[in-house]
MIBAGU-549694 format. One line per 10 residues: number of its first residue (from 1); their letters; for each residue y negated, z negated, x negated of C-alpha. Coordinates in steps of 0.05 Angstrom, whole numbers. Example, Ala and Ser with C-alpha at 12.3 -4.5 7.8 and 13.67 -1.06 7.14 Angstrom:
// residues 2
1> AS> 90,-156,-246  21,-143,-273
This chain:
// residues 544
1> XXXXXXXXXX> -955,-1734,-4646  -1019,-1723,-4614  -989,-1678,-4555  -941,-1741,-4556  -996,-1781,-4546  -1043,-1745,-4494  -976,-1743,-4450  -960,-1819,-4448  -1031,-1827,-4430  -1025,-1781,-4372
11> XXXXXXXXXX> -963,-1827,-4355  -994,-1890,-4357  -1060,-1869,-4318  -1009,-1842,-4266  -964,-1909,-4271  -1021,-1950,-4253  -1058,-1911,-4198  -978,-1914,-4161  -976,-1985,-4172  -1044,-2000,-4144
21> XXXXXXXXXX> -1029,-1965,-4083  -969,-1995,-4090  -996,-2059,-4077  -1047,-2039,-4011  -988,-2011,-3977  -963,-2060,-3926  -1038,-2074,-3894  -1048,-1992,-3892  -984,-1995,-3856  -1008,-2047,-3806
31> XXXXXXXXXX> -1076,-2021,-3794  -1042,-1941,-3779  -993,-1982,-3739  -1050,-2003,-3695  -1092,-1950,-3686  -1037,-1906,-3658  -1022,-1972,-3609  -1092,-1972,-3586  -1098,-1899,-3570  -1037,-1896,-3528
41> XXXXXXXXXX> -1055,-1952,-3490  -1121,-1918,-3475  -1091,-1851,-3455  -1044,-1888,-3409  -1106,-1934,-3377  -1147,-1867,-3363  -1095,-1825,-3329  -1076,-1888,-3284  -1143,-1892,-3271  -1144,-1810,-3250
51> XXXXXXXXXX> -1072,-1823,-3209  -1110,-1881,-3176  -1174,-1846,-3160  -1144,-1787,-3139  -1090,-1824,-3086  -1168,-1856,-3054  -1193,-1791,-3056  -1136,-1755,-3015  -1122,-1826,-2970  -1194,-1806,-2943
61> XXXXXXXXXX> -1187,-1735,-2935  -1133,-1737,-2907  -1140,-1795,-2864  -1138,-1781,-2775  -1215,-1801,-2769  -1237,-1753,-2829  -1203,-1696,-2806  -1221,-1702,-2737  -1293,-1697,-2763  -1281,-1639,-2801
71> XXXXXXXXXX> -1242,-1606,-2743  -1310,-1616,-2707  -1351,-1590,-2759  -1311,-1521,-2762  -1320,-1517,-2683  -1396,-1529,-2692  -1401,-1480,-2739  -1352,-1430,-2706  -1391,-1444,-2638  -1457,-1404,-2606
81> XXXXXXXXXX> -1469,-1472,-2572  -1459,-1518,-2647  -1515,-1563,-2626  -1504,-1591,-2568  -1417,-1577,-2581  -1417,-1628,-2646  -1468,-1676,-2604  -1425,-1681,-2543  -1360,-1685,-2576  -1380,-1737,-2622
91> XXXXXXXXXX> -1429,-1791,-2591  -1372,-1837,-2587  -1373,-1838,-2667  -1447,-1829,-2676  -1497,-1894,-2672  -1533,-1889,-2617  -1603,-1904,-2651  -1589,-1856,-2694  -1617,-1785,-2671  -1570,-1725,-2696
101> XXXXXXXXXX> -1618,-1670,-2727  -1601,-1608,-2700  -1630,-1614,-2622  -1584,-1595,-2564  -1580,-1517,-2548  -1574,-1491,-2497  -1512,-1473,-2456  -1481,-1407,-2474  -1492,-1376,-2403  -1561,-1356,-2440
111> XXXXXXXXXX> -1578,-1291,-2455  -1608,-1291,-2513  -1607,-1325,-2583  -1665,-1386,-2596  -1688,-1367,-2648  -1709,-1310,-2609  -1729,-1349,-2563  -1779,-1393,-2613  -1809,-1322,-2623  -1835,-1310,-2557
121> XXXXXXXXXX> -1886,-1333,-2522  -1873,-1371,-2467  -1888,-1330,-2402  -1881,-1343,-2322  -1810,-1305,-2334  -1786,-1364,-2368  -1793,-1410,-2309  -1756,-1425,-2254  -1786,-1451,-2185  -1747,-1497,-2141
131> XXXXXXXXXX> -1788,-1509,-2082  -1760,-1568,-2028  -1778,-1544,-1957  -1739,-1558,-1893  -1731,-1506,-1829  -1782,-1531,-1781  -1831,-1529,-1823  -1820,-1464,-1861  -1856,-1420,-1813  -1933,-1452,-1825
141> XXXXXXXXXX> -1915,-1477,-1894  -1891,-1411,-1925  -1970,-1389,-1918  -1988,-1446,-1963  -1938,-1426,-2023  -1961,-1348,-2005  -2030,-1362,-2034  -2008,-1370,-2106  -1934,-1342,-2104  -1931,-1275,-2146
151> XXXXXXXXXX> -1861,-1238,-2127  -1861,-1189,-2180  -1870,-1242,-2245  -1837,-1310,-2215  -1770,-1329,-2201  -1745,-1388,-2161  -1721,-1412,-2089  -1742,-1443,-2029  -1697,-1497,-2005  -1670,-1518,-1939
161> XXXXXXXXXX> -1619,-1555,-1908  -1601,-1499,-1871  -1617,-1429,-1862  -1681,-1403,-1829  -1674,-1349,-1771  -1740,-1309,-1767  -1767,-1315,-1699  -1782,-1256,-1661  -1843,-1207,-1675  -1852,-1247,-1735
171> XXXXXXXXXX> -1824,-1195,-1786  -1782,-1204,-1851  -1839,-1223,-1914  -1787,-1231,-1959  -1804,-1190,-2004  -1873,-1230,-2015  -1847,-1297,-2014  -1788,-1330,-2057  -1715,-1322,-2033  -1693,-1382,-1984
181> XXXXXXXXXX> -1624,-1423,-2005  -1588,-1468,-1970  -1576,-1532,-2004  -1512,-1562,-2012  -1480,-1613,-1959  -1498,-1685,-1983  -1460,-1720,-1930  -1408,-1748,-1988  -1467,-1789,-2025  -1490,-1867,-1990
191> XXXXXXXXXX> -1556,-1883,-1967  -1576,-1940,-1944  -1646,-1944,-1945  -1668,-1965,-1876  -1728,-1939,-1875  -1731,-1868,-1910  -1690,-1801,-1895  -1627,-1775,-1929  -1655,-1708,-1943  -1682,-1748,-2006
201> XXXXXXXXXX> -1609,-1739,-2035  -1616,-1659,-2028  -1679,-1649,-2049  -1665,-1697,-2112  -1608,-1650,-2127  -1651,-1581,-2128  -1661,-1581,-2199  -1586,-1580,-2211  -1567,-1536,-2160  -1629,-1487,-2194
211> XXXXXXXXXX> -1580,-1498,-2259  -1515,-1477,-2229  -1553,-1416,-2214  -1533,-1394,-2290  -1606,-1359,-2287  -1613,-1320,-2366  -1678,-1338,-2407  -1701,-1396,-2367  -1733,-1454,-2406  -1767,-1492,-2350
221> XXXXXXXXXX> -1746,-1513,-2290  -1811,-1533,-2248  -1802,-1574,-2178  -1855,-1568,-2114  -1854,-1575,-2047  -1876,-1526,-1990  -1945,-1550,-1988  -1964,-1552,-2065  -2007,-1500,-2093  -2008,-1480,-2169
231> XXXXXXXXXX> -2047,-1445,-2217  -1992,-1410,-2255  -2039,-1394,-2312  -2055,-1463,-2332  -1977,-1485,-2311  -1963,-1434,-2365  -2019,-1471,-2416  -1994,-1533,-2404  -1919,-1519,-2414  -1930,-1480,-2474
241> XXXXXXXXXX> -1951,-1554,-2515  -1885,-1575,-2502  -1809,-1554,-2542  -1771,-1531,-2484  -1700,-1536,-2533  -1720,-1622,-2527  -1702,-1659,-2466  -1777,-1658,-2432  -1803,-1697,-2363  -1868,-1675,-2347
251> XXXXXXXXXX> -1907,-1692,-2281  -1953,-1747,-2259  -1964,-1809,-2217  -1993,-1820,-2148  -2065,-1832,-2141  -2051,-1898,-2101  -2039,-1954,-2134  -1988,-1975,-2074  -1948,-1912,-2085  -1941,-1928,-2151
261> XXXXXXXXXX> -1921,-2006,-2145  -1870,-1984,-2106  -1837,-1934,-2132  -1850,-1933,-2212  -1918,-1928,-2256  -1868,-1883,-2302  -1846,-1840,-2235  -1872,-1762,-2238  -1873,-1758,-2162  -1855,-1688,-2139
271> XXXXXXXXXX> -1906,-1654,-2085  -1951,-1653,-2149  -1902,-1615,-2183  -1846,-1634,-2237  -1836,-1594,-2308  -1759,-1603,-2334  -1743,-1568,-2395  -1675,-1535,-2397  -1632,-1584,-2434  -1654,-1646,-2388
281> XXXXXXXXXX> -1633,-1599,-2326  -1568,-1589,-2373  -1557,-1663,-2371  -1581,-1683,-2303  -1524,-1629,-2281  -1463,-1670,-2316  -1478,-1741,-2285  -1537,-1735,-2234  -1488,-1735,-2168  -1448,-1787,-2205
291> XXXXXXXXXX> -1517,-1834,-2217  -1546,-1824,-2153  -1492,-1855,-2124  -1504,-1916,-2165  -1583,-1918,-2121  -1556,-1921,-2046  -1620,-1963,-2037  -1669,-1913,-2062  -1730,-1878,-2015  -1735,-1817,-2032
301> XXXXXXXXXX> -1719,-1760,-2079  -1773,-1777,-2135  -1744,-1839,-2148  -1671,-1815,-2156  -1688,-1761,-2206  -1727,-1811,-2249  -1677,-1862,-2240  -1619,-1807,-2280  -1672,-1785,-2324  -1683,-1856,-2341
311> XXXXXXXXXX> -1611,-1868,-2348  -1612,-1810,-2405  -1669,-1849,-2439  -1731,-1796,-2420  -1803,-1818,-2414  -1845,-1784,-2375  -1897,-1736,-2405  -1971,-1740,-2356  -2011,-1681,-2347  -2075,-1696,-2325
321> XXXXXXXXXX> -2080,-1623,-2285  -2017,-1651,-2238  -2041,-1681,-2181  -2003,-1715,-2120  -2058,-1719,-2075  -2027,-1789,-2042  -2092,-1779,-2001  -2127,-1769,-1930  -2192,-1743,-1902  -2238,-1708,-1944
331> XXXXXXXXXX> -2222,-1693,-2021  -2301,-1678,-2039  -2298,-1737,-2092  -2228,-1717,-2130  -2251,-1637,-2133  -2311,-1657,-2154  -2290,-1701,-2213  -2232,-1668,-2240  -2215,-1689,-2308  -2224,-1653,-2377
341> XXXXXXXXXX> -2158,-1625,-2375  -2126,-1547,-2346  -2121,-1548,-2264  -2047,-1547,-2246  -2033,-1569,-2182  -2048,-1604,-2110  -2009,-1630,-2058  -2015,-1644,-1984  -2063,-1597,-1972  -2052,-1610,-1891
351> XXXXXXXXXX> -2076,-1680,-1902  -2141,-1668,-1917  -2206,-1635,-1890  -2222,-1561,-1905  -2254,-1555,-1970  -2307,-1514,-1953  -2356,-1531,-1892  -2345,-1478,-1827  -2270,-1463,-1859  -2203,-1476,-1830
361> XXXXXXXXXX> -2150,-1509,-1868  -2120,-1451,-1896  -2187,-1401,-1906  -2209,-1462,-1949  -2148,-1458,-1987  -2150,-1378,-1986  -2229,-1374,-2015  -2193,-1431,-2063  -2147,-1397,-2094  -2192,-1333,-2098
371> XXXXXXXXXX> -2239,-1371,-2153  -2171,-1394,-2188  -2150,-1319,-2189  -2219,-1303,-2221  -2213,-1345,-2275  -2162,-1393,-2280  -2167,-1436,-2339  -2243,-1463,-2307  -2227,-1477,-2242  -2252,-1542,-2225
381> XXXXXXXXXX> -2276,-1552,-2299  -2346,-1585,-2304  -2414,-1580,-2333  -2478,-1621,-2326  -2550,-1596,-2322  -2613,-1641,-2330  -2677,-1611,-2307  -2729,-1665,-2334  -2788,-1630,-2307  -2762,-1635,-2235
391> XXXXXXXXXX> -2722,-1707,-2260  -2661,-1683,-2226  -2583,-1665,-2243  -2540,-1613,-2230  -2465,-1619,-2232  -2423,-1558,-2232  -2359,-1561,-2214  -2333,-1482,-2222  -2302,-1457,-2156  -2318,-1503,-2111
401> XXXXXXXXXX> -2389,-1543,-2116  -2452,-1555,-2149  -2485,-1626,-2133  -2553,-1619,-2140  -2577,-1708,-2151  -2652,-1723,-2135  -2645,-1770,-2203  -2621,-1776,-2266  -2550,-1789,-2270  -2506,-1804,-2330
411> XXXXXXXXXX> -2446,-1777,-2345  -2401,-1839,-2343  -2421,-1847,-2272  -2411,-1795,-2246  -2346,-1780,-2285  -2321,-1836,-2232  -2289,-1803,-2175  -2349,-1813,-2113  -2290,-1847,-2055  -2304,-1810,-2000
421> XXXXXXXXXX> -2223,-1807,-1981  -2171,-1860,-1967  -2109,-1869,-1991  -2041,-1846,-1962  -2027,-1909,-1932  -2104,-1904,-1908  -2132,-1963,-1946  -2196,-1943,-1979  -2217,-2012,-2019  -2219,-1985,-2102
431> XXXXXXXXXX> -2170,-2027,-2115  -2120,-1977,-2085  -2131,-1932,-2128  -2111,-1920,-2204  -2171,-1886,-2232  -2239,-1898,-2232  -2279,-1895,-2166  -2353,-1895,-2145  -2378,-1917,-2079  -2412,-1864,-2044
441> XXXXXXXXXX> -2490,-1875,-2037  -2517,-1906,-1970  -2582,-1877,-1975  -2589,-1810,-1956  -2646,-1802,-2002  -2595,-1817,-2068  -2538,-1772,-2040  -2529,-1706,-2078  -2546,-1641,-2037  -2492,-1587,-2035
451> XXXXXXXXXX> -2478,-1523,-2061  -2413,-1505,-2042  -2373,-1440,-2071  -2381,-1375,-2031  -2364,-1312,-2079  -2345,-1291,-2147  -2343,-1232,-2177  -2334,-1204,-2253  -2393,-1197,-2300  -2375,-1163,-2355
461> XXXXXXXXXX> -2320,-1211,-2386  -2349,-1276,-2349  -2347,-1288,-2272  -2406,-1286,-2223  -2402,-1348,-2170  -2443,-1353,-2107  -2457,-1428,-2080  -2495,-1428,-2020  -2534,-1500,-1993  -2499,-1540,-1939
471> XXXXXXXXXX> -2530,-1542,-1885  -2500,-1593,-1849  -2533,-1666,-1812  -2537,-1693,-1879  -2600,-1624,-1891  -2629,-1648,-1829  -2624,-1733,-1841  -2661,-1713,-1917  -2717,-1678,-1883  -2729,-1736,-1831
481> XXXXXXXXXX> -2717,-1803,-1873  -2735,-1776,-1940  -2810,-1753,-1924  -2850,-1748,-1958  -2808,-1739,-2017  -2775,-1668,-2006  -2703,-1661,-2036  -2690,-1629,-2100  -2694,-1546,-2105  -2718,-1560,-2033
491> XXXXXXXXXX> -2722,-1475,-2030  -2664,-1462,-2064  -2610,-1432,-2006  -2568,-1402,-2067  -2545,-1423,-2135  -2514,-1366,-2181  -2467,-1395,-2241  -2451,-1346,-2291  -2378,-1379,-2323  -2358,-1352,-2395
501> XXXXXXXXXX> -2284,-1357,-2394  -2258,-1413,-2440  -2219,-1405,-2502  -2142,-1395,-2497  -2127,-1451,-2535  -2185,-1501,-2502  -2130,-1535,-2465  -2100,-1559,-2530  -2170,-1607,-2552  -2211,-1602,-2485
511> XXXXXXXXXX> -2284,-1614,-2472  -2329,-1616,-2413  -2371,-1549,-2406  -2440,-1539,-2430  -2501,-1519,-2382  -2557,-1482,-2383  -2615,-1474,-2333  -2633,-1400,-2334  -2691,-1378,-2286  -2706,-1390,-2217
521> XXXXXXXXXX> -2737,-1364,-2168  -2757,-1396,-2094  -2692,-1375,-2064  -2638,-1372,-2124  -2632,-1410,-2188  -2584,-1386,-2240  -2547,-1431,-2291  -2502,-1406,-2352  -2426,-1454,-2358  -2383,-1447,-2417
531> XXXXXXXXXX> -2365,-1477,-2475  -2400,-1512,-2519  -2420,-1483,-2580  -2402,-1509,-2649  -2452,-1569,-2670  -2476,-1568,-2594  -2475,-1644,-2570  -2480,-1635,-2490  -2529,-1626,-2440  -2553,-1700,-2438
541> XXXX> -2579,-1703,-2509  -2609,-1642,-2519  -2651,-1654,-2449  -2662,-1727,-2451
């Protein structure tokens, strides 16, 4: 009975648990129902989603303008030239104020690699000369580009329109002067200028003709003509601020205002010498005989190069140390105020007097270019002396003069150029020119006297310059009109300036020299030049 009874409780507990359950089945059955619904519908949203995506995905890919770029980006990578191959090939898809990263290499006719390049330091070796000259003046002209030509460490052309026969007895210098070439015939270009010359279509094209050369290692192409003179040293300086692998104009303007109203303010004109880095001359060489043809009207050659460089969107770079020379009669006031910056250049040294008093032409320009060989990087660099005692200034200007003033005179004055030239087109009024000017003094009694360069020699690691007194009408007028006031150092014949050569890097944050008044004696007076110490101020302050 009992095991009876524990068994139909079992039952019963059983009976009703089954019929509770029994009566929650139908919602369970809905609510599993749904729950399977709802995850199938998600799995099907998801991988429509993925087919979706993925047909984008492969639509861009895959599409013609994608895999063109990709096609390019394989050759640019595959290519010793990538730079400038993906810039080239592409600037129809790239914005054009947009710059693309990597610069433009250069071509692949190069020798070596740029990053090696990058490593070196940049050397005459790496510059190429194009020098404009014509025939019938080659034979007196050739002397000029003698005095600072080195055969052995330059490379570069002279460049007529067409080819020079030596005359006889006067004997083959080839060897000491650069190689003549014969330019190519222009007659297929228009030029309808009435009153300038055609040669100013082959001479524009030097620089690309100097390309097509296919010369290894060059970074520089550097324009001239016959009667330019440089100082390769400083050339070298200045070049070495700039990235030759950029597109790089370099140059400056005429010293006439005229000359530069007519032709361009942003014009580097070329006697003073043009810099053009590698890539530009790359450039110029695809469209320059195509855009010159667009400038019939044009002068010259100065203009037509700047005209395709400013077609490719170049500004010009100015070096102070450039210089055009667009001037006549004597050049006293512009070598005597050179400004704070390395001496590169001059041009149209036949169209001024001899530097130096008793001198032709050319032995001016000889002794010249003997004080650049000396030292270089201070040629023409200044430093001012006050002597308070004797209430006068000295104003060295290294390798050429020291103006000895029977006053005190302040820098900013006499950092003004002291007009005793004209211009190229032989006006003379300041207004012509376009930097600052002086008048020259009236008075004999206020004009500077002269010490002009005679010698140098090395001192130890400085240089040893001789400047003797002029002795000219102006010594003789002083005497006469100034009495009874003598003029300064009246006993001085001979100044001796020992010059400490400057810094390598100087050129890079310039400053005028510093002086110092040594000793004297009744017939020689010695100053110290070089640069100023750290914490110096300048000669002014520490004397007045």
């Amino acid at each position: 009975m009992m095991m009876m009874s524990h068994y139909d409780n079992t039952d019963s507990s059983d009976f009703r648990l089954h019929e509770k359950n029994s009566c929650r089945s139908p919602l369970l059955r809905s609510r599993n129902r749904r729950w399977r619904h709802s995850r199938i519908g998600t799995a099907v949203v998801m991988v429509a989603a993925l087919l979706l995506s993925t047909t984008v995905w492969l639509s861009v890919v895959f599409s013609a303008t994608t895999c063109h770029f990709w096609i390019r980006v394989r050759e640019w990578e595959g290519s010793p030239r990538s730079r400038s191959h993906f810039h080239t090939h592409n600037h129809r898809h790239s914005l054009p104020w947009i710059s693309t990263p990597p610069p433009p290499s250069p071509s692949s006719n190069r020798s070596f690699s740029l990053s090696e390049e990058k490593q070196e330091e940049l050397s005459l070796k790496h510059i190429v000369f194009g020098i404009a000259g014509s025939s019938h003046l080659w034979k007196r002209r050739k002397e000029f580009v003698r005095l600072w030509w080195l055969p052995n460490l330059m490379r570069g052309h002279v460049w007529l329109e067409d080819n020079y026969k030596l005359q006889k007895g006067q004997g083959d210098d080839s060897l000491q002067l650069p190689p003549i070439m014969v330019s190519e015939d222009i007659s297929r270009f228009r030029y309808t200028n009435p009153t300038g010359h055609p040669s100013g279509l082959r001479i524009s094209r030097i620089v690309i003709e100097c390309f097509r050369l296919g010369l290894p290692n060059v970074r520089w192409f550097v324009l001239a003509d016959d009667d330019t003179i440089f100082n390769s040293d400083n050339l070298v300086a200045v070049l070495s601020k700039y990235d030759p692998t950029e597109m790089v104009y370099i140059g400056t303007t005429s010293e006439s205002h005229s000359a530069n109203t007519y032709f361009s303010h942003s014009m580097a004109f070329g006697g003073g010498g043009i810099a053009i880095s590698y890539p530009l001359a790359e450039a110029l060489s695809n469209i320059h005989d195509d855009c010159i043809d667009r400038y019939p009207k044009l002068y010259g050659s100065d203009d037509r190069l700047h005209a395709c460089i400013t077609e490719l969107g170049i500004p010009l770079t100015v070096e102070p140390g450039f210089h055009q020379w667009d001037i006549r009669g004597n050049a006293h006031g512009l070598l005597s105020s050179h400004p704070i910056a390395p001496f590169v250049s001059i041009h149209h040294v036949e169209a001024v007097d001899p530097f130096y008093p008793g001198l032709t032409s050319l032995d001016s320009l000889k002794l010249f270019t003997k004080a650049m060989r000396a030292d270089p990087r201070s040629l023409l660099q200044r430093s001012i002396c006050y002597d308070l005692a004797g209430h006068f200034t000295l104003v060295v200007s290294l390798g050429y003069v020291v103006q000895v003033f029977p006053n005190i005179v302040l820098p900013r004055d006499l950092d003004r150029s002291e007009k005793t030239y004209t211009a190229w087109n032989r006006l003379s009024h300041r207004n012509e020119f376009d930097f600052d000017t002086r008048d020259p003094h009236r008075s004999i009694c206020k004009k500077p006297v002269l010490f002009f360069f005679k010698d140098v020699k090395r001192h130890g690691n400085a240089t040893l310059g001789s400047y003797v007194r002029a002795t000219g009408k102006d010594y003789l007028k002083r005497k006469v009109l100034c009495f009874p006031r003598s003029p300064p150092l009246n006993h001085v014949k001979n100044i001796q300036v020992l010059g400490f050569p400057l810094r390598k890097n100087w050129h890079l944050v310039p400053r005028r020299l510093c002086c110092k008044i040594n000793q004297s004696s009744d017939a020689i007076l010695k100053l110290t030049v070089g640069q100023c110490r750290k914490g110096a101020l300048s000669s002014v302050t520490d004397s007045v």
